[in-house]
N, C-alpha and C positions, 0 to 999 in steps of 0.2 A: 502479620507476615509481609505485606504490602508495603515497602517502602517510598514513601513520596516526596520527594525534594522540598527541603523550604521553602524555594522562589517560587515551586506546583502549590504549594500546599495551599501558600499566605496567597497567591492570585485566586483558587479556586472560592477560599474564605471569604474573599472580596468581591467573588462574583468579576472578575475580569477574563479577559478571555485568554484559554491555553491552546495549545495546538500538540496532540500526542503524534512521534515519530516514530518509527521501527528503526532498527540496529542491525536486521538483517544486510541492507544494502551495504552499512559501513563495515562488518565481518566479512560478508561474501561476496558482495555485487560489485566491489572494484578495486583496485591492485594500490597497495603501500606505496607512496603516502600520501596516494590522491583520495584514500577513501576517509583519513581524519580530513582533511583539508574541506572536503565536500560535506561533513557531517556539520561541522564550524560554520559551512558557509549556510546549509540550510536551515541550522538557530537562528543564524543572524537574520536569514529571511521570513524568520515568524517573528523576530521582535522588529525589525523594520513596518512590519502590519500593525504593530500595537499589541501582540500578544504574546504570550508566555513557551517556552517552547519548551517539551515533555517527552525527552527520547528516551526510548524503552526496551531494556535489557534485565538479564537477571545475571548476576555477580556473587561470585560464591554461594550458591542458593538461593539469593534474595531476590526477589522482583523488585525491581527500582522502576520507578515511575519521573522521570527526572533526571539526568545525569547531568556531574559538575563535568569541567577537563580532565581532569587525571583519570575520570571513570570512562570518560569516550574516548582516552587515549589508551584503557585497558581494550578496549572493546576491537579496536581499529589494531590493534598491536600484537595481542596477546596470542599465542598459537593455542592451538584446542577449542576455540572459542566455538561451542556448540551452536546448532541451526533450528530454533524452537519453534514448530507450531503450538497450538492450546492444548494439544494430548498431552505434548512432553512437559510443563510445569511442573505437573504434581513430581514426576521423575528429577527433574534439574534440582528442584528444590532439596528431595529429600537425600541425593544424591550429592549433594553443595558445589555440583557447578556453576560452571559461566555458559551463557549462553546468548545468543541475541536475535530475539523475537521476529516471526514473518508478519503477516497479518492478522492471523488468527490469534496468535498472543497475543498482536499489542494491542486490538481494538481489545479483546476479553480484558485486560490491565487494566488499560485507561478508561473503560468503562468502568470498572471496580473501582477506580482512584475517581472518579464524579468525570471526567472529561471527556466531552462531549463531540468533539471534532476531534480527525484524525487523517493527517495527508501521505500519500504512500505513491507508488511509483503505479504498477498494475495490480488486477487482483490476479488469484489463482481463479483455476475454472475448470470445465469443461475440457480433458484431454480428447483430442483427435485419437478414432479409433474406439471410441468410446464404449459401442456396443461390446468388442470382445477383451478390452482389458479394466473395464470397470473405473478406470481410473478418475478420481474426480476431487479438488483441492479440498481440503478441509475449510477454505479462507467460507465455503458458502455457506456449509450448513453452520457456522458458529456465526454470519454476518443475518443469517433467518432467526438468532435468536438472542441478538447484546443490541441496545438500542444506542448506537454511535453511528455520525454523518461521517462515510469514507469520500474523499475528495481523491480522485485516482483518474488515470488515463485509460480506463477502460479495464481488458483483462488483455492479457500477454498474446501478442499473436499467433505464437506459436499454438494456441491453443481453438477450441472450434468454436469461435466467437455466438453462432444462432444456437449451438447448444445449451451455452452457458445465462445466455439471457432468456432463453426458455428456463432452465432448474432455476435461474433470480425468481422469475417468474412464478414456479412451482410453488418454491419456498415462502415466498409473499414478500422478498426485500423489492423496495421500492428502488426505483433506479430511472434519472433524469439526466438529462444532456444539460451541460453548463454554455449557453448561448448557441448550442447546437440541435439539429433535428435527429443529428446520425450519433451511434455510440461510437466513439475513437477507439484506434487499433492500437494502443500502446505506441508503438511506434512511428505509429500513422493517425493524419488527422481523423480520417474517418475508414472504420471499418467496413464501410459498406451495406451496415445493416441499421434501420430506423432504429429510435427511441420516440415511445408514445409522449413522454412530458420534457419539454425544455424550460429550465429555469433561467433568469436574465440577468440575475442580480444576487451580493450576499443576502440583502433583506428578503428575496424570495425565499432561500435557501432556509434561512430562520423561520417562517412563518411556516414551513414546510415541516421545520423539526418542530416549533409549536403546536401543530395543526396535529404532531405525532402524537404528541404527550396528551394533549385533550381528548383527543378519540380515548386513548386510553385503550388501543387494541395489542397486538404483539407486539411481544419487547425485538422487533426487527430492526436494522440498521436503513441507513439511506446514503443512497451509491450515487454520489454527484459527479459524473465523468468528462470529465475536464480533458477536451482534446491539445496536443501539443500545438506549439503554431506551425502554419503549412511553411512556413520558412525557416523551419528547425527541425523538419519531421526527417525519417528517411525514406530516400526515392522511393517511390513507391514500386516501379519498376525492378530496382533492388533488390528491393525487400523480397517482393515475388519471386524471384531469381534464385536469391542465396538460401530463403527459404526453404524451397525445393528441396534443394542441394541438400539440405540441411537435416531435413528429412529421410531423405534416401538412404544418407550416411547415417544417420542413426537406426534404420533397420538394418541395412550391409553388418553394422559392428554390431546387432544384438542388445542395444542399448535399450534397457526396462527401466520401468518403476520409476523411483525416487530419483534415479541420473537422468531421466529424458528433457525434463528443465533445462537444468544445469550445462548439461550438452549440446542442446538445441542453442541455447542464450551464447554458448561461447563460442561456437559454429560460427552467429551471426556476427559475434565481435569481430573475428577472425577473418572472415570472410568481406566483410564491408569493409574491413580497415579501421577501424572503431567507428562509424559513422554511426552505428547504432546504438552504441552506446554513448556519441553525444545528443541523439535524440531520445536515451531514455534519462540522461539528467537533463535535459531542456523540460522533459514529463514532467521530470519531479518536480523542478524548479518551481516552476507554472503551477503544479496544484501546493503546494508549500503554502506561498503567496496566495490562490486564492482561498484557503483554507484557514492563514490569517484574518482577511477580511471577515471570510463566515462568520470564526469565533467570535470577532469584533463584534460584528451583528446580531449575532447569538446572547454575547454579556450584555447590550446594551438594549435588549427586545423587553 
């Protein structure tokens, strides 16, 4: 059922390194026709690494592990394009739509397809408020059990960052700063709050996922959080600000569940003037690239 690109298949066969991407960003996370242009640019920035790039959606029911142009030009273009965590597959599939995967889908894929790395913007997490609305992303509990290195900028800040690395914690996902002692605020270099292991280099990062395979203990992921650079972040001052704001007005309007991302994330667009949304692709950018190298390090370990 698993469809996997020739160009994924024959590098996986060959033992080179692939780099798996989500589709989510290019359906929902930014506006026609910056979001194919962005999707184009961030292939080209895993084959600039030396490796294979693995963007992940499911198309007519199929899980593709891989996509050519005309299939990321469905993905960026198409209306309806559904919003897939790991619950909905079994649904998309049997149901034969389109859909384009968050975290939890594409790490769950790309691990089923052998590929090992996987670069993504934030994770989910810990919602603020937590104790009375239970609210809490699927990205964790499915990241506590597929064994794939996520290269990310932390978890979204909109979200309650010491909660979220405590359930890592709970769960037993491993989770290290990339040249850093603090875990990054998505949008910001540094959230404020420590990380016990900084790793300095791809080859640490490899020996880290080898070091996983030989223990030979839970099949858990490894959360390598790759801060944005301080000269691409946004204000921090800002951020605290529209934040707020940002906040308020989603209790004023009543805004639950499933919309409080979504509403939060567009608040901040809207409100900063997109500043925050050029420091959430300078995120991506940044871990794309070093999530190339990883795989680099990874095939050649």
């Amino acid at each position: 059922m698993l469809v996997v690109s020739e160009e994924v298949r024959e590098a996986l066969a060959a033992g080179r390194p692939v780099v798996a991407l989500e589709s989510t960003i290019i359906a929902h996370g930014l506006p026609r026709p910056r979001n194919l242009q962005v999707a184009l640019e961030l292939e080209d920035a895993v084959r600039q690494e030396g490796a294979v790039p693995a963007t992940i959606a499911v198309l007519d029911g199929q899980p593709r592990v891989g996509l050519d142009k005309e299939q990321l030009e469905r993905v960026a273009n198409e209306d309806g394009i559904r919003k897939l965590g790991h619950r909905d597959l079994p649904l998309a599939v049997g149901a034969g739509v389109s859909g384009a995967t968050t975290v939890s889908a594409t790490a769950l894929l790309a691990a089923q397809a052998g590929v090992r790395v996987f670069a993504t913007g934030g994770l989910g997490g810990v919602h603020r408020e937590w104790t009375v609305t239970q609210d809490e992303s699927a990205d964790l509990g499915l990241l506590a059990r597929t064994r794939i290195t996520v290269v990310c900028a932390g978890v979204k800040s909109i979200l309650d960052v010491p909660a979220t690395l405590q359930r890592l914690e709970t769960l037993g996902v491993a989770v290290a700063g990339y040249g850093t002692t603090h875990f990054p605020g998505f949008y910001l270099s540094d959230s404020g709050h420590p990380v016990d292991w900084t790793l300095e280099s791809p080859g640490e990062v490899a020996a880290v996922m080898r070091a996983q395979d030989a223990l030979d203990g839970p099949e858990s992921a490894l959360i390598v959080a790759n801060p944005v650079p301080e000269a691409e972040q946004l204000d921090p001052e800002l951020h605290a600000r529209v934040l707020a704001d940002a906040l308020n007005a989603c209790e004023a309007e009543g805004v639950s569940g499933q919309a409080v991302t979504p509403f939060l994330l567009g608040y901040l667009v809207r409100h900063t003037e997109g500043a925050s949304l050029s420091a959430n692709l300078a995120a991506v950018r940044g871990n794309v690239r070093l999530a190339g190298r990883i795989a680099a390090a990874w095939a050649g370990a």
